[in-house]
Residue, then its C-alpha position, 0 to 999 in steps of 0.5 A: x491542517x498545518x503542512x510542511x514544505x518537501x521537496x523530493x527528487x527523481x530522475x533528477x527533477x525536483x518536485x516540490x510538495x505541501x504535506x501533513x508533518x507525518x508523511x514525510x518518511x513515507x514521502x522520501x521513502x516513496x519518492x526513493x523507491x519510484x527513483x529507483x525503480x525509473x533508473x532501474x527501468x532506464x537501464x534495463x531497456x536503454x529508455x530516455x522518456x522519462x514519463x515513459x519510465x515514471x509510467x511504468x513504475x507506475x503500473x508496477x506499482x499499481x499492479x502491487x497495491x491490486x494484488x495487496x488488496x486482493x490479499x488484504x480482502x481474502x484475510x479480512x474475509x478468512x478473519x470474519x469467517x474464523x471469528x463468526x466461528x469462535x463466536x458461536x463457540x463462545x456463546x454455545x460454551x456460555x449458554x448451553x441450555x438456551x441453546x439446546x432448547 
């Protein structure tokens, strides 16, 4: 698998990483969002630990990613309900004798 070499930086250390070409938007825009986040925390409660802040970004975001695949699950399930429906709307429109029988 062919990678390149990125480097990203938050809270001003630099991280150095071997990723597949694609990744690299989803990379920076990661690295951004984490950065910001870690100085937003910084300022809001006065914090100088920066794997406090890092950690916290971290639950945040973990808590965001549950919360996104409770909501996926709940569409997926919807989905399949909805569509096990229209399948039987379907196949009585299509096949009204057998069905009858």
């Amino acid at each position: 698998m062919e990678t390149i070499s990125v480097s990203v930086n938050i809270l001003e250390r630099s991280y150095k990483l071997s990723i597949a070409p694609g990744d690299e938007t989803y990379l920076r825009n990661a690295a951004a969002y984490i950065d910001a986040h870690a100085r937003m925390f910084k300022k809001q409660f006065n914090h100088r630990d920066n794997q406090d802040l890092l950690a916290m970004v971290a639950l945040m975001q973990g808590t965001e990613l549950n919360k996104t695949k409770d909501s996926l699950q709940y569409k997926d399930n919807e989905l399949i309900e909805k569509l096990t429906e229209l399948d039987a709307l379907l196949d009585n429109s299509l096949h009204p004798v057998q069905n009858s029988l």
